[in-house]
C-alpha positions as CSV (number, residue, x, y, z in Angstrom):
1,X,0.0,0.0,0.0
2,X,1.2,3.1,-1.2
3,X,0.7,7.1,1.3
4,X,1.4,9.9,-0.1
5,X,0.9,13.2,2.1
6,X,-0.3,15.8,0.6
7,X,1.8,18.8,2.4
8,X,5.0,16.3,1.2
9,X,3.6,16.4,-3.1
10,X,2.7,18.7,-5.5
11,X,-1.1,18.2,-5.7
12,X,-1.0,17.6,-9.4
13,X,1.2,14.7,-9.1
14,X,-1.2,13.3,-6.1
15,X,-4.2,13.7,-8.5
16,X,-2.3,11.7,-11.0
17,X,-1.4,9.2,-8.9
18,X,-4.7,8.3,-7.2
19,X,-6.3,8.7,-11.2
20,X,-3.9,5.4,-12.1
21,X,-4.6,3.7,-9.0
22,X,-8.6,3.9,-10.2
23,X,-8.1,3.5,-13.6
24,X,-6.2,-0.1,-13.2
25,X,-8.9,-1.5,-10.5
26,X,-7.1,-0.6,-7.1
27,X,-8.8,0.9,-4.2
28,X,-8.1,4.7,-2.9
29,X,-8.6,6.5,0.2
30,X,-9.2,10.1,0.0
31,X,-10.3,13.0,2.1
32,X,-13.2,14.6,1.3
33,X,-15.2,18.1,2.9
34,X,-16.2,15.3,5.7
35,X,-14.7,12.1,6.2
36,X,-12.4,10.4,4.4
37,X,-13.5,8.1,1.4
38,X,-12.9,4.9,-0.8
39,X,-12.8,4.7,-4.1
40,X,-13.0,3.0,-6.9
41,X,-13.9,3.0,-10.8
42,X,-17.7,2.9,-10.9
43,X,-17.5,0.1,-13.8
44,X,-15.2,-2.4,-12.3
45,X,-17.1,-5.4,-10.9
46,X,-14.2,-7.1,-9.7
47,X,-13.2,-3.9,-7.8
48,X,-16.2,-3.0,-6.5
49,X,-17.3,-6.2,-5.0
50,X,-13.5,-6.4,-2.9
51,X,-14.9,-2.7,-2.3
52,X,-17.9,-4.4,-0.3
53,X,-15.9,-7.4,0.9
54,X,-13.1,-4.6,2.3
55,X,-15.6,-2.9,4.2
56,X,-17.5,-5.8,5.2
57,X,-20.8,-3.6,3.5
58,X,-24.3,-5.5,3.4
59,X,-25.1,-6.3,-0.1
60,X,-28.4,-4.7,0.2
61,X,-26.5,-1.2,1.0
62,X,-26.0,0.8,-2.4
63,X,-22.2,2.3,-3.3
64,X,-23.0,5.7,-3.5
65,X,-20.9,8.0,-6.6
66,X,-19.1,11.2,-7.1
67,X,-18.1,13.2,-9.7
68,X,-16.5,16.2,-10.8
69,X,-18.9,17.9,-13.3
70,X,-23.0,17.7,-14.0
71,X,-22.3,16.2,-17.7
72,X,-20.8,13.2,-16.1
73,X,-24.6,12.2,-14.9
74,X,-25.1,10.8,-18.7
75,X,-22.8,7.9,-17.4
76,X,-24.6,6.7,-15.0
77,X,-28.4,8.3,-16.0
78,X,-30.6,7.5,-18.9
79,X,-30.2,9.5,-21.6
80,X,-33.4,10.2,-22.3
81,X,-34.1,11.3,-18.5
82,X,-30.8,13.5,-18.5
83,X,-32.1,15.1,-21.3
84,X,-35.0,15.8,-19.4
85,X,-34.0,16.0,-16.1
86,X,-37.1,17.8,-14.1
87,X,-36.9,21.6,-13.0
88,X,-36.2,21.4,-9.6
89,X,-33.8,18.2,-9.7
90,X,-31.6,21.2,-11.8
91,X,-32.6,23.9,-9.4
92,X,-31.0,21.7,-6.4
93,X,-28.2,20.7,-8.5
94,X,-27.0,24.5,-9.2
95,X,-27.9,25.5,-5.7
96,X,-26.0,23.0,-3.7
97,X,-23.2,21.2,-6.0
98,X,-20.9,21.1,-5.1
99,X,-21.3,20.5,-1.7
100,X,-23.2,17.6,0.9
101,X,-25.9,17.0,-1.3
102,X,-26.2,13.0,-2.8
103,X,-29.0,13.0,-5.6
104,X,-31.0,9.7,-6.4
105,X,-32.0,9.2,-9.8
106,X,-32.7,6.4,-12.1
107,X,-30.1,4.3,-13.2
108,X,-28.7,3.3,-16.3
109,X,-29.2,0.2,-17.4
110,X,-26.1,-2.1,-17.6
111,X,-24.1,-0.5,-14.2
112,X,-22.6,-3.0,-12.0
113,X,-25.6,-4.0,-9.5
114,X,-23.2,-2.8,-6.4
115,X,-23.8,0.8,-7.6
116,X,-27.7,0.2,-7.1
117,X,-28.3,-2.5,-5.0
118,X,-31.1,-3.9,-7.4
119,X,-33.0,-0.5,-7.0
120,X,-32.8,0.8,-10.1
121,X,-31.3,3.9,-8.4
122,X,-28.1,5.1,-8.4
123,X,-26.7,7.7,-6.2
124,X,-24.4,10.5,-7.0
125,X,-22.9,13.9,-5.9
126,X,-20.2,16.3,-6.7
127,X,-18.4,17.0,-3.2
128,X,-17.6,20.3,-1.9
129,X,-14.0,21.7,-1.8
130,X,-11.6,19.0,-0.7
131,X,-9.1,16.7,-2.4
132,X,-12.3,14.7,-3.7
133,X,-13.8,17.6,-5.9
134,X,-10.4,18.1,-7.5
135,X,-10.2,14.4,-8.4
136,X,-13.3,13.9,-9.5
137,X,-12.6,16.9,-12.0
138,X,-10.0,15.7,-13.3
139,X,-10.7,11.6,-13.8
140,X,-13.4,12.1,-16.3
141,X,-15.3,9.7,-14.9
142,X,-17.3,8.6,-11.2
143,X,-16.0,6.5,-8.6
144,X,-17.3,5.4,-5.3
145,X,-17.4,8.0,-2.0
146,X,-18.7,5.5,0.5
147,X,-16.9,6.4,3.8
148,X,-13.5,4.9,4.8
149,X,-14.7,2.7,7.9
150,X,-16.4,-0.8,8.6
151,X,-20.0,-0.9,8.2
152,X,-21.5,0.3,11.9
153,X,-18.4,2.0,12.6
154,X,-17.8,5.7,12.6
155,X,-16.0,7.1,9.3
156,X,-12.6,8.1,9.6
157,X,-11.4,11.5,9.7
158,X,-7.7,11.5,9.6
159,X,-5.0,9.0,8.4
160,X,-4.1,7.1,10.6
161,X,-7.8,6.0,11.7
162,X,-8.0,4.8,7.9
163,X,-4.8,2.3,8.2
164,X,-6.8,1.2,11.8
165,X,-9.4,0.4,9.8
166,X,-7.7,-1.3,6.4
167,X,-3.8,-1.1,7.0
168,X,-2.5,-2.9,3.4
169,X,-5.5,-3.5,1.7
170,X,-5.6,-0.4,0.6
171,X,-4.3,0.5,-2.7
172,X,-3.4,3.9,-2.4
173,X,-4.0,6.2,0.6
174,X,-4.1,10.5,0.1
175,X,-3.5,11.7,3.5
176,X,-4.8,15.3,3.6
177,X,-4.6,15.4,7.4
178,X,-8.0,15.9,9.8
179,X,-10.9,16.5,7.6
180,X,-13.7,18.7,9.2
181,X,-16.3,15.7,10.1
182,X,-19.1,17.1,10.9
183,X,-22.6,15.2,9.4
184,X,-22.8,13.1,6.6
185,X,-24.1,14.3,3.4
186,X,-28.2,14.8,2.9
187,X,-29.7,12.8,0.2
188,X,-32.8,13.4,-1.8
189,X,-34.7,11.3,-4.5
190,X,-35.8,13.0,-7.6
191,X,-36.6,9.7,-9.6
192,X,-40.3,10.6,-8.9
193,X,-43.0,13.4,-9.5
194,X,-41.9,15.5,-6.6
195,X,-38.8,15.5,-4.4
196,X,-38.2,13.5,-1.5
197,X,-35.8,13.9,1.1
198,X,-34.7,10.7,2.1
199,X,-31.7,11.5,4.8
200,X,-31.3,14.5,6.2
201,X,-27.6,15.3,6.7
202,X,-25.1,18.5,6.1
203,X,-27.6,20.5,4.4
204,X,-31.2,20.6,6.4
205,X,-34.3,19.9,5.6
206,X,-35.6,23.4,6.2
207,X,-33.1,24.6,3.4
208,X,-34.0,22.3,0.9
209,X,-37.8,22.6,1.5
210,X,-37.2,26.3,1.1
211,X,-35.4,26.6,-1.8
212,X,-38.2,24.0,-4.0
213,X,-40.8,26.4,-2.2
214,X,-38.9,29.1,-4.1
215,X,-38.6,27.2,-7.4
216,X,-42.4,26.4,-7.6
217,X,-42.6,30.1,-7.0
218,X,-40.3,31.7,-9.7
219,X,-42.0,28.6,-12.0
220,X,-45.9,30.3,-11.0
């Protein structure tokens, strides 16, 4: 397993690095605005299911995504419901990406069923500023932001909890020092008629209910 420290590297070449770890199937651990994450290619299988096995994840539990612009959606979102994505799905999109917001929409057919659990959903995000956003701008394509712990165990914030938690079987790790913590990201389902709010986390429900309040106002 391979650390590299981020106040030791130029960004760039930590960027670069992580981007071939993902691209040839290995596992990353990255800080995001929260906790730390793990990642990997959103269309390897193989890596995705030692993804699951790593963090001991119940098969039921979907792998959420990130990624570093809005076009990126048409790889893991019908086209035809991209094309046509609803009015306040768009309004929460350029209100709160990037930032703690994970969007559910419906997923393309064909994705590996870790990324969806057999829901048909899939769900995805563009992080706020951190190491993450910067990678996900730059890969050019998403890759998994499920927290860097054990399932029922609190996510890790700094370094050194990540190696307590996976030591070697880690591919890569980016140590970016103590990330901020804090709540987990709010997710909300837009696969539907209406919005629903199906976690609330980082952003509150109040803020959210406002701001579609407001879009079916400026829409009257």
């Amino acid at each position: 397993m391979v650390s590299i420290k981020l106040d030791e590297v130029r960004f760039d070449e930590a960027v670069n690095e992580a981007i071939a770890v993902l691209r040839k199937g290995g596992i990353i651990a990255y800080p995001t605005e929260t906790f730390y994450g793990l990642g990997v290619k959103f269309d390897m299988p193989e890596s995705l299911q030692r993804l699951y096995d790593l963090k001991k994840r119940p098969a039921e539990k979907a792998m959420p995504l990130i990624i570093g612009h809005r076009g990126l959606l048409s790889e893991v979102v019908p086209k035809a419901w991209f094309a046509s994505l609803p009015y306040a799905a768009q309004s929460l999109m350029d209100r709160f990406w990037p930032g703690p917001l994970t969007v559910l929409f419906p997923a393309k057919e064909g994705l590996p069923e870790f990324l969806t659990a057999g829901t048909g959903m899939i769900a995805v995000r563009v992080p706020g500023e951190s190491f993450a956003l910067q990678l996900a701008k730059k890969t050019g394509f998403p890759f998994t932001s499920t927290s860097a712990n054990l399932s029922g165990t609190p996510p890790a914030v700094n370094a050194k909890e990540v190696m307590r938690y996976f030591g070697k079987h880690l591919d890569l790790l980016i140590d970016g020092g103590q990330t901020p913590g804090g709540l987990p990201s709010t997710i909300v389902d837009v696969s539907g008629a209406g919005i629903r709010i199906i976690r609330e986390g980082a952003i509150h429900r109040r803020e959210i209910e406002n701001h579609l309040a407001q879009c079916s106002s400026d829409q009257g």
